[in-house]
C-alpha positions in Angstrom: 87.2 95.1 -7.0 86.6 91.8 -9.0 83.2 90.4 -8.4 83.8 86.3 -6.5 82.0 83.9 -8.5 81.9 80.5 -7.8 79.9 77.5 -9.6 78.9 74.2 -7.2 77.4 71.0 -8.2 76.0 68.3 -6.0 74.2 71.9 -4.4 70.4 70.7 -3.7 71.6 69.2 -0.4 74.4 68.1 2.1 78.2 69.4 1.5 77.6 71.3 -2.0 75.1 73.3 -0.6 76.8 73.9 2.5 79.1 74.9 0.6 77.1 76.9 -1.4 75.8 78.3 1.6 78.9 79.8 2.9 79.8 81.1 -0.3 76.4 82.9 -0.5 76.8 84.5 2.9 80.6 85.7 2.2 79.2 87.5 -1.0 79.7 85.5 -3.9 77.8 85.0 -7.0 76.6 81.5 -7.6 76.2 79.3 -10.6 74.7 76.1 -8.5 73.8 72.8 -10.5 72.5 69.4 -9.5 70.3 66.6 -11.2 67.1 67.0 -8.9 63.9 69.7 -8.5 65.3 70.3 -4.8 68.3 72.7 -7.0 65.5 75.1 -7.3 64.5 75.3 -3.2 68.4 75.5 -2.6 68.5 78.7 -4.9 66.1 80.5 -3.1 67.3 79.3 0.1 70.6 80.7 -1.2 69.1 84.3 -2.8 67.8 84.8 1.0 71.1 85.2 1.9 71.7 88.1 -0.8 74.0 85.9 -3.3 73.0 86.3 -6.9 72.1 82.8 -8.3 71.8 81.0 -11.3 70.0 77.4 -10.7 70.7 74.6 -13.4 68.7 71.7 -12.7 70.9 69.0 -15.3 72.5 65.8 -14.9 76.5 66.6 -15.4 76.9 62.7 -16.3 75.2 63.6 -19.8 76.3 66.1 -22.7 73.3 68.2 -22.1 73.4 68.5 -18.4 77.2 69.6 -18.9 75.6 71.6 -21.6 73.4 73.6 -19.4 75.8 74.1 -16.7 78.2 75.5 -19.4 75.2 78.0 -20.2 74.6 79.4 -17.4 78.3 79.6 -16.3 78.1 82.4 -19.0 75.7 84.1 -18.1 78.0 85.5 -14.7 81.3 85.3 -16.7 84.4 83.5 -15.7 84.1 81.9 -12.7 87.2 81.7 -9.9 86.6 78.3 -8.9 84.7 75.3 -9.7 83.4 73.1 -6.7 82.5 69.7 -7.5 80.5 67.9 -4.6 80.9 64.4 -6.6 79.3 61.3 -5.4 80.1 57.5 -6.7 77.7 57.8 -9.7 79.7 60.6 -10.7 80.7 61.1 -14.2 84.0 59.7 -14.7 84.1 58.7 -18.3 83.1 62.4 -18.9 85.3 63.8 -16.7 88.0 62.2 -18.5 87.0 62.6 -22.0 86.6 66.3 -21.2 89.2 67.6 -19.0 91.6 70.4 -19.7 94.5 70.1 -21.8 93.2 66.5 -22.7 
């Protein structure tokens, strides 16, 4: 059987890492990303439920941040499904200038 994987940004607090959260506790492997210190305290939160996690502390609105994520996304494999948990500073300009088949 195919290992779930699942990456989630916004995942330091509210609705990413709920959803994070229940991910974790229905068995899948997590590659969990936000722009603040409190993604590390979410990880463990998260590995206390038994999920496999890969923390990546990065703001996605900058090349490196997206960088980073793109990293560690690697390091599980191909993921099933990416969960944004976008706010309105989200990045926009490089969500456009990098989506697929752009």
């Amino acid at each position: 059987m195919a290992v779930a994987r699942l990456v989630v940004t916004g995942a330091s607090t509210g609705i990413g890492f709920a959803l994070a959260r229940i991910a974790a506790a229905r068995g899948y492997d997590l590659v969990i990303a936000a722009n603040e210190s409190r993604i590390k305290v979410a990880a463990q939160e998260l590995r206390g439920l038994g999920a496999p996690v890969v923390a990546v502390e990065a703001a996605l609105a900058r090349l490196e941040g997206v960088d980073a994520l793109y990293e560690a996304i690697a390091t599980l494999g191909m993921t099933q499904s990416i969960a944004p948990a976008l706010t309105a500073s989200s990045p926009a300009p490089l969500l456009r200038e990098n989506s697929v088949g752009a």
